[in-house]
Every structure is written in structure tokens, then in C-alpha cells.
C-alpha positions in Angstrom: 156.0 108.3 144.6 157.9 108.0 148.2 159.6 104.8 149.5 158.8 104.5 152.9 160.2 102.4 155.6 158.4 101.1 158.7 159.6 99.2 161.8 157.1 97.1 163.3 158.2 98.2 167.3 156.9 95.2 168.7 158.9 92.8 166.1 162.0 94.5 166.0 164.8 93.0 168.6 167.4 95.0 167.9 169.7 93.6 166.2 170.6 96.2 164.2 171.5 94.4 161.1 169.7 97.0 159.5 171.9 99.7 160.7 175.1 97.5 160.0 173.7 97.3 156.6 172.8 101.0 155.6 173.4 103.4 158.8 172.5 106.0 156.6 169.0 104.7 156.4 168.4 103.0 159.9 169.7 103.4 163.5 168.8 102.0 166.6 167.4 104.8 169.1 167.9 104.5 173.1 165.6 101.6 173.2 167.6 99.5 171.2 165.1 99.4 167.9 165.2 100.2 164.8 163.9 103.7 163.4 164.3 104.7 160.0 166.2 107.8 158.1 164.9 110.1 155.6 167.2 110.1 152.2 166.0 112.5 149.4 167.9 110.5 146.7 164.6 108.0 146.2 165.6 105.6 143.8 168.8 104.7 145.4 166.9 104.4 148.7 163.8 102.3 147.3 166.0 99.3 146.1 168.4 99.5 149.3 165.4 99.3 151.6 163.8 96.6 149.6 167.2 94.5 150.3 167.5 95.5 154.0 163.9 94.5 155.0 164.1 91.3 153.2 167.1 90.5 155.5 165.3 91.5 158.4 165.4 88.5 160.6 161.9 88.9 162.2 160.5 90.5 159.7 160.3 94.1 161.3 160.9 96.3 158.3 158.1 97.1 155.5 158.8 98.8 152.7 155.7 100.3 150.5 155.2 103.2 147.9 153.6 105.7 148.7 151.9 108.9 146.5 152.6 111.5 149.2 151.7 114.8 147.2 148.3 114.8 147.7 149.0 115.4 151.7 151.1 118.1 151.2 149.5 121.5 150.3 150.1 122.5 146.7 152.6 125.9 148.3 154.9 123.3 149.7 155.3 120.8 147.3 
């Protein structure tokens, strides 16, 4: 299972509380919202982003598990 992180656009102000919190995981990008990194080390990374969206002031950031080996073709797994 993957933790992924995703930034409603059109909830997300940009107040980068997110990034101030872990700007390993988040940054704002030129529009002043949020976009979410990629960290390989997944367990450290599912409770941190658990924590960060539930401090999301408007509620931007959703965090879900996700089985993604079944889109990736068997060779590249």
C-alpha cells in the first residue's frame, strides 16, 4: 500500500502551513498552492501526512491508502 496526498486546488489558499510543517513533503508552486512530494520511506510519511492534513485549515489535503501495484506492470514493480 501507498500513502497518497492530495490538494484540493480550489480549497487550498496558500498558506503554506503545510510546507512550514514538512517541506520535505509539501511546497507551494508559482501559484501559491500547495502540491505534494514523493518520499519512498512510507511509514514515516503516512503518519506525518495524516497530521499535516488534519491541520489543514480549509481542509485542502486528503490523505488515502492506496494498492498501487496493480497499475504498475509486473517488469517495473
Amino acid at each position: 500500500m501507498t500513502t497518497i496526498a492530495r490538494i484540493d486546488r480550489t480549497l487550498c489558499l496558500g498558506m503554506g502551513l503545510c510546507e512550514a510543517m514538512a517541506d520535505d513533503l509539501f511546497v507551494l508552486d508559482d501559484d501559491g498552492i500547495a502540491v505534494a512530494q514523493e518520499d519512498r520511506d512510507q511509514d514515516r510519511r503516512r503518519d506525518r501526512l495524516r497530521d499535516i492534513a488534519a491541520c489543514c485549515p480549509t481542509g485542502a489535503i486528503t490523505v488515502t491508502e492506496e494498492d498501487i501495484s496493480a497499475a504498475v506492470p509486473e517488469d517495473e514493480r
